[in-house]
C-alpha positions in Angstrom: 108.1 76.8 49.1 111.4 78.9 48.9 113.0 79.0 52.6 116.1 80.2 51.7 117.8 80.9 55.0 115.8 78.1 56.9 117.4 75.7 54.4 120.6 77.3 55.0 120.5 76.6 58.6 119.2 73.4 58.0 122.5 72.5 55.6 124.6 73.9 58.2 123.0 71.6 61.0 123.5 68.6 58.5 127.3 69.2 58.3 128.1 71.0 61.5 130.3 68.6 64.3 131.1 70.9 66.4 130.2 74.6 67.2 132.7 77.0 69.3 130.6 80.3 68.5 127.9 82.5 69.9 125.6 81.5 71.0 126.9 80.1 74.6 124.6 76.8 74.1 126.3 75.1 71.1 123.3 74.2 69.2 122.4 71.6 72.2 121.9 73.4 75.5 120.2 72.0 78.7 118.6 69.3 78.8 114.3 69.6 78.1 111.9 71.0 76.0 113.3 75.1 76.0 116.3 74.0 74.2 114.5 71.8 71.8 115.1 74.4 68.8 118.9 75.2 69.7 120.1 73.8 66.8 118.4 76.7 64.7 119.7 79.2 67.1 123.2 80.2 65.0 125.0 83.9 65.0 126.7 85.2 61.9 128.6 82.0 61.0 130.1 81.8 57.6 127.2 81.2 55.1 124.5 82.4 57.3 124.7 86.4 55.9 124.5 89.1 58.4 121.5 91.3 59.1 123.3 94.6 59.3 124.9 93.7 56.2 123.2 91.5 54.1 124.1 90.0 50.8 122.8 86.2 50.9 120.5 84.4 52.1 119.4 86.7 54.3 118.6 89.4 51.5 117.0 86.5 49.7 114.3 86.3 52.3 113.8 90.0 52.7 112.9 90.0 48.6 110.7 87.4 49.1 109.1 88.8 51.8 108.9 92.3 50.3 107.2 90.4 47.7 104.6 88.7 49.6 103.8 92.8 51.5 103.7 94.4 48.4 106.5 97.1 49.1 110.1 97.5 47.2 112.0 96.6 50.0 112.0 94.7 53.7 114.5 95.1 56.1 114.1 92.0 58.6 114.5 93.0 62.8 114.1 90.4 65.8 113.5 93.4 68.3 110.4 94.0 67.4 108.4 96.5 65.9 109.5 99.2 68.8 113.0 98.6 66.7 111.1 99.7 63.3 109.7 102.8 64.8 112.6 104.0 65.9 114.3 103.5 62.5 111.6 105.4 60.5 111.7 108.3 63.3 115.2 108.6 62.1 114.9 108.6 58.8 111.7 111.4 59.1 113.8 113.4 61.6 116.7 113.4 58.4 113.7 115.2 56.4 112.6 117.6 59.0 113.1 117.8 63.0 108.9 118.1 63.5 107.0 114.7 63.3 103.3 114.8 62.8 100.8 112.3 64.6 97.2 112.1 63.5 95.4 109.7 66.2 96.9 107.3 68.6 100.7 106.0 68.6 102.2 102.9 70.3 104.9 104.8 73.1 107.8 103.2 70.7 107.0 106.7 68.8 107.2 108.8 71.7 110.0 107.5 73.1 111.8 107.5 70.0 110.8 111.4 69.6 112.3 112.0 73.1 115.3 110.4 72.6 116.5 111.6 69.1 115.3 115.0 69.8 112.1 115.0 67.7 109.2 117.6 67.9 106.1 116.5 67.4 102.8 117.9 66.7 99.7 116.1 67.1 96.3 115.9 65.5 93.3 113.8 67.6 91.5 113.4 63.7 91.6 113.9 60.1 89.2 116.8 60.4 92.4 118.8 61.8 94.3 118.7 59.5 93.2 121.2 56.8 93.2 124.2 59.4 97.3 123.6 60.3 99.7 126.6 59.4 102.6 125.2 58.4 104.9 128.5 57.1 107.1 127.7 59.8 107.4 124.4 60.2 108.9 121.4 58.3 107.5 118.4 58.7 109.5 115.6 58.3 107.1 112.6 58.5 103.9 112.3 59.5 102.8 108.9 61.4 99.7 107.4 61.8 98.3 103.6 63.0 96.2 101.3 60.8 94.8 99.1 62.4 94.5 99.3 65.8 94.5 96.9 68.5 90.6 96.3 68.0 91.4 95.8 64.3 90.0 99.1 63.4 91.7 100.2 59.7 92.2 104.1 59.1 91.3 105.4 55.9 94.7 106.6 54.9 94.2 108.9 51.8 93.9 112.0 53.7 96.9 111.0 55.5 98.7 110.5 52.1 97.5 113.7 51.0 98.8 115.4 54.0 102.0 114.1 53.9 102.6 114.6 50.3 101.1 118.6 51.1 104.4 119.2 54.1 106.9 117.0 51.5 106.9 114.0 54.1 107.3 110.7 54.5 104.3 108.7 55.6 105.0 106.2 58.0 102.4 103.6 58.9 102.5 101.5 61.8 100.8 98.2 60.8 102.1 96.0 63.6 98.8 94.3 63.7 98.8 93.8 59.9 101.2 91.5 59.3 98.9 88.7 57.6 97.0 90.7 55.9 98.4 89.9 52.7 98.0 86.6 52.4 94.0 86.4 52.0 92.5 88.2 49.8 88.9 87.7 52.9 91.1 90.2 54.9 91.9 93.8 54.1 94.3 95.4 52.1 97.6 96.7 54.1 99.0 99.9 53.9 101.0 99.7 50.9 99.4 101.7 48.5 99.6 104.7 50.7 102.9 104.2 52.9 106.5 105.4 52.7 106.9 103.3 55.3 105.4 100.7 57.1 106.4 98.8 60.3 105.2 95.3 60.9 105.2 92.6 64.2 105.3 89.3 62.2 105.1 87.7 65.4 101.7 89.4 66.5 99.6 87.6 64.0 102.3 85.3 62.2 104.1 81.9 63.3 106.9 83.8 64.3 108.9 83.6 67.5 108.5 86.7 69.6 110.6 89.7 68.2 109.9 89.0 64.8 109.3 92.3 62.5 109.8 94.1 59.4 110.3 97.7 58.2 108.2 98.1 54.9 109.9 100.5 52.2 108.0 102.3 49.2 110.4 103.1 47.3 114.3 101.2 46.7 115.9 104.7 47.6 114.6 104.6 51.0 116.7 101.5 51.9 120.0 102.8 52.5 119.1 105.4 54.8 117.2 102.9 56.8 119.7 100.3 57.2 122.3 102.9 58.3 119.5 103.4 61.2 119.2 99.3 61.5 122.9 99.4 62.1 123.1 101.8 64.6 119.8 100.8 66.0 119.7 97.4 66.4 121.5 94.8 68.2 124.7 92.9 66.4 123.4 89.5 67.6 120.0 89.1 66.2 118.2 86.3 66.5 118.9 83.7 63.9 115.6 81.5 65.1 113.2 84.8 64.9 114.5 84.8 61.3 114.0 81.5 59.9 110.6 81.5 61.5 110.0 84.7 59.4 111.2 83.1 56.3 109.1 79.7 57.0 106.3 81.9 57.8 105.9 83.6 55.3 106.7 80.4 52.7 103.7 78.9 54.6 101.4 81.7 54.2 102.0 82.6 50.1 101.4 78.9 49.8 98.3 78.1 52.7 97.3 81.5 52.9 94.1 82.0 51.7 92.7 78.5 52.5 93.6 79.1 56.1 92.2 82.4 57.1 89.1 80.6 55.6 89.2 78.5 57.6 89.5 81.1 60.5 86.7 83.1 59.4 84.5 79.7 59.5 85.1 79.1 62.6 84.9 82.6 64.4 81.1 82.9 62.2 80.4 79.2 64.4 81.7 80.7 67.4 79.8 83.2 67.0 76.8 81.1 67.2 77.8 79.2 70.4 78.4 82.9 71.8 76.2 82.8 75.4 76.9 86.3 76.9 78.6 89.1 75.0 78.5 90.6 71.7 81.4 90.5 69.2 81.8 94.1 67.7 82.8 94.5 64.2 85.9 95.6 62.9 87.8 95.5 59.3 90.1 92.6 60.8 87.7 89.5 61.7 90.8 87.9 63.1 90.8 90.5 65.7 88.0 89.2 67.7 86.7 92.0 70.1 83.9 91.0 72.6 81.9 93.4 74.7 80.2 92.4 78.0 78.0 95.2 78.7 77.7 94.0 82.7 81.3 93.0 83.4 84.2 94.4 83.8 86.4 93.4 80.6 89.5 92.5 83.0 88.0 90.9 85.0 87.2 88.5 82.5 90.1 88.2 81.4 91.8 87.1 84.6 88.7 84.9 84.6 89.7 83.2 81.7 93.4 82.9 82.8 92.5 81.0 85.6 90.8 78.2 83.4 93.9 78.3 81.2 92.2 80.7 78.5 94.7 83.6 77.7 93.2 86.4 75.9 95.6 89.1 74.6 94.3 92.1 76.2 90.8 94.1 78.0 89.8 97.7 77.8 87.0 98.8 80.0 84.0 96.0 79.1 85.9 94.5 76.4 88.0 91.9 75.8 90.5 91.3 73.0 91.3 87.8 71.5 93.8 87.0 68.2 92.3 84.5 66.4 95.2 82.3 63.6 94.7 79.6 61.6 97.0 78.3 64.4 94.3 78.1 67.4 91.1 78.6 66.1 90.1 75.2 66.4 90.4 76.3 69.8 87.1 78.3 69.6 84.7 75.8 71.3 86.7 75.9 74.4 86.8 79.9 74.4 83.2 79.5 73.8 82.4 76.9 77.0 84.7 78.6 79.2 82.4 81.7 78.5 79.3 80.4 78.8 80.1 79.8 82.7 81.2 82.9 83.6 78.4 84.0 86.5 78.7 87.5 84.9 77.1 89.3 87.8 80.2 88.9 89.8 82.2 90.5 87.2 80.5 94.2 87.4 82.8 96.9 86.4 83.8 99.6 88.8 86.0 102.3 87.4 85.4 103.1 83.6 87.6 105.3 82.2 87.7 107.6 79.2 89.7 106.6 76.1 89.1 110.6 75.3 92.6 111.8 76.1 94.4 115.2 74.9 97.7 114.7 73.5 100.5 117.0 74.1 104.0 117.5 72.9 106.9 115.9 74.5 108.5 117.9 77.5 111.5 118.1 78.9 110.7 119.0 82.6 113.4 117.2 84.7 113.0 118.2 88.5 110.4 114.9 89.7 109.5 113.0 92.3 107.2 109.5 92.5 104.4 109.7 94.5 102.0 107.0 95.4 99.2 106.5 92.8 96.5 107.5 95.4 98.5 110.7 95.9 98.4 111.8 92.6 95.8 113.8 91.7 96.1 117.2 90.5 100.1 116.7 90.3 102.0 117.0 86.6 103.3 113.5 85.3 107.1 113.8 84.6 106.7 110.4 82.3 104.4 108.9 79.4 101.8 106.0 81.5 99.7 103.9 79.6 98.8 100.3 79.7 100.8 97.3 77.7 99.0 96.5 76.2 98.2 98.4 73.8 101.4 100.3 74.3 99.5 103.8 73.9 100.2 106.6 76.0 97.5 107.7 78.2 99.0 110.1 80.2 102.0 112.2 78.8 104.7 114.2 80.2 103.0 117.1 81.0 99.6 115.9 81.7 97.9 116.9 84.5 96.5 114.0 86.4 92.9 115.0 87.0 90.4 112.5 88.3 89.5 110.7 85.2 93.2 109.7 84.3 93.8 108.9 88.4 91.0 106.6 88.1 92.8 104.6 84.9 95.9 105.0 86.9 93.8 102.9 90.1 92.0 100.6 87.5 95.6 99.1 85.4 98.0 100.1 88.2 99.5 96.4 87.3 99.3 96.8 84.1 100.5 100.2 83.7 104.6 101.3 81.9 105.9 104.6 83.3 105.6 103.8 86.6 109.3 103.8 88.8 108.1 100.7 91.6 104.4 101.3 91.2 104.8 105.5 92.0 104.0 107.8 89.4 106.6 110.4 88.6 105.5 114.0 88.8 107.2 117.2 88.5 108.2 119.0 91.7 
């Protein structure tokens, strides 16, 4: 397996005696187990490239990485996928100032639209598509999510089509597709359809948190996107994030396939122990998705918290777990923990409609915060939503009517947008 910048580090730690650079700890640090991996925490020492910049080793590991995705080029990030989308609003913006959505974006997009002056005009389906006049407006890119966070994959083709109609790029945010890849039982990733693609190696990957990638079609797209990496992204990224890119994805070409077997073995046994609940089907079987009909799907997730289960996120009666090759031998306990659960103490009491209408960004600045109770009927000044999934529920704009007040009451601790728990609505 080719590491090439973990096995630089690795050199470096061999030889090193004494280290008076960033970061503050030295390569030793405090004494116990959250220092443990300071030695593979270096900055831009000499022979350890520079991610703004690269040339070495650095480079080597985005080939090999681009490679393994199936794109021309990867540009390597440790600030997450939010980074990536930002970077590929850029470069769409440079090709027209109107973005196109079709379906639901994580509130990286938005945000990104807002603050680089972006227009946007969104489309809830497919179906919409083929009635928009475009004489007067240039679309610059046109962004869409495949999968989702239930591992739900969009047929991209009509997408592509669009795209290629307005003379955009077609961006592709595959944060959940990261492993995809490497198993030919899981399936295919974007690239046959993307301009660009942004990827959280760290959501499905072992990768420390922060870990992502920005996907590219074609070699020409590069430059433009690293001049957005450098003005985008921090000049101290995370040399540990890195390496654990590079080992993971060395791991995966190799172990790949024989480990998401693995996985799928043991989700189709766990799926027999299953007690309560039924697992809903998706394209990702990785993504394990669990309905409970008569509980509320947060509930059991703080259920599960307190017995030391985490699961990655609920929505209304359904819970969300990421199965790897990493815990799945974890399984049996998942399925014990759930087979106590006394479910009639867990009924739901608000459900709420994953129906929204989107709407453009605004630039109303006159607000106020008001309690969450208090909100009804008033116009949010911000983009709300739950993390995660990270997607907007409530944009700027939005009138807060009774059906968004009661998502507001159901996540209020779950909830971004919020200044101290108040929601901020225009005057």
């Amino acid at each position: 397996m080719i590491k090439k910048l973990y096995e630089t580090v690795m050199d470096i730690n061999a030889d090193v005696k004494a280290r008076f650079c960033m970061p503050g700890h030295g390569g030793i640090g405090l004494e116990g187990d959250l220092y443990a991996c300071a030695r593979f925490d270096w900055t831009e020492a000499p022979g350890l490239d520079n991610l703004l910049q690269s040339e070495s080793v650095i480079l080597e590991s985005e080939k090999s990485i681009a490679k393994s995705m199936g794109y021309a080029q990867t540009l390597m990030l440790t600030q997450g996928s939010s980074c990536g989308i930002h970077i590929a609003v850029c470069t769409s913006k440079d090709r027209g100032n109107t973005l196109a959505v079709i379906g639901e974006m994580h509130k990286s997009f938005w945000a990104a639209c807002r603050l680089y002056g972006a227009n946007t005009i969104a489309f809830a389906s497919d179906k919409e598509l083929k009635s928009f006049d475009n004489s007067d407006i240039k679309i610059g890119g046109v962004f869409v999510t495949s999968p989702d966070y239930f591992g739900n994959c969009r047929n991209l083709s009509n997408a592509r089509a669009f795209a290629d109609e307005m003379g955009a790029l077609l961006v592709v945010d595959e944060a959940h597709a990261s492993h995809f890849c490497y198993s030919s039982l899981l399936p295919n990733n974007a690239r046959d359809y993307a301009d660009i693609s942004v990827m959280s190696m760290h959501k499905t990957m072992p990768v420390y948190g922060g870990g992502a990638i920005v996907n590219l079609r074609d070699d020409s797209l590069r430059p433009q996107c690293e001049k957005y990496r450098s003005l985008i992204h921090s000049t101290s990224p995370n040399y540990l994030t890195m390496s654990s890119m590079d080992c993971a994805d060395a791991y995966m070409r190799k172990y790949g396939e024989r480990d998401y077997k693995r996985v799928k073995d043991s989700i189709d046994e766990f799926g027999r122990l299953l007690t309560i609940g039924e697992i809903i089907k998706n394209d990702d079987f990785t993504r394990l998705v669990i309905r409970f009909n008569d509980a509320d799907g947060d509930a059991v997730l703080q259920y599960l918290a307190k017995r030391g289960v985490y699961a990655e996120m609920s929505w209304e009666d359904k819970v969300v777990f990421i199965v790897t090759p990493f815990n799945c031998d974890k399984l049996e306990i998942l399925a014990k923990e759930l087979a106590e659960i006394n479910i009639s103490s867990l009924n739901s009491q608000i459900k709420s409609d994953k129906e929204f209408i989107y709407t453009n960004v605004r630039q109303d600045e006159n607000t106020e915060f008001v309690e969450i109770d208090d909100a009804l009927g008033r116009i949010s000044a911000e983009d709300v939503g739950t993390y995660p999934p990270g997607i907007p529920v409530l944009f700027k704009g939005d009138v807060i009517d009774e059906n968004k007040l009661n998502y507001l009451k159901k996540y209020r601790n779950r909830l971004f947008g919020l200044a101290q728990g108040r929601v901020a609505v225009i005057k």
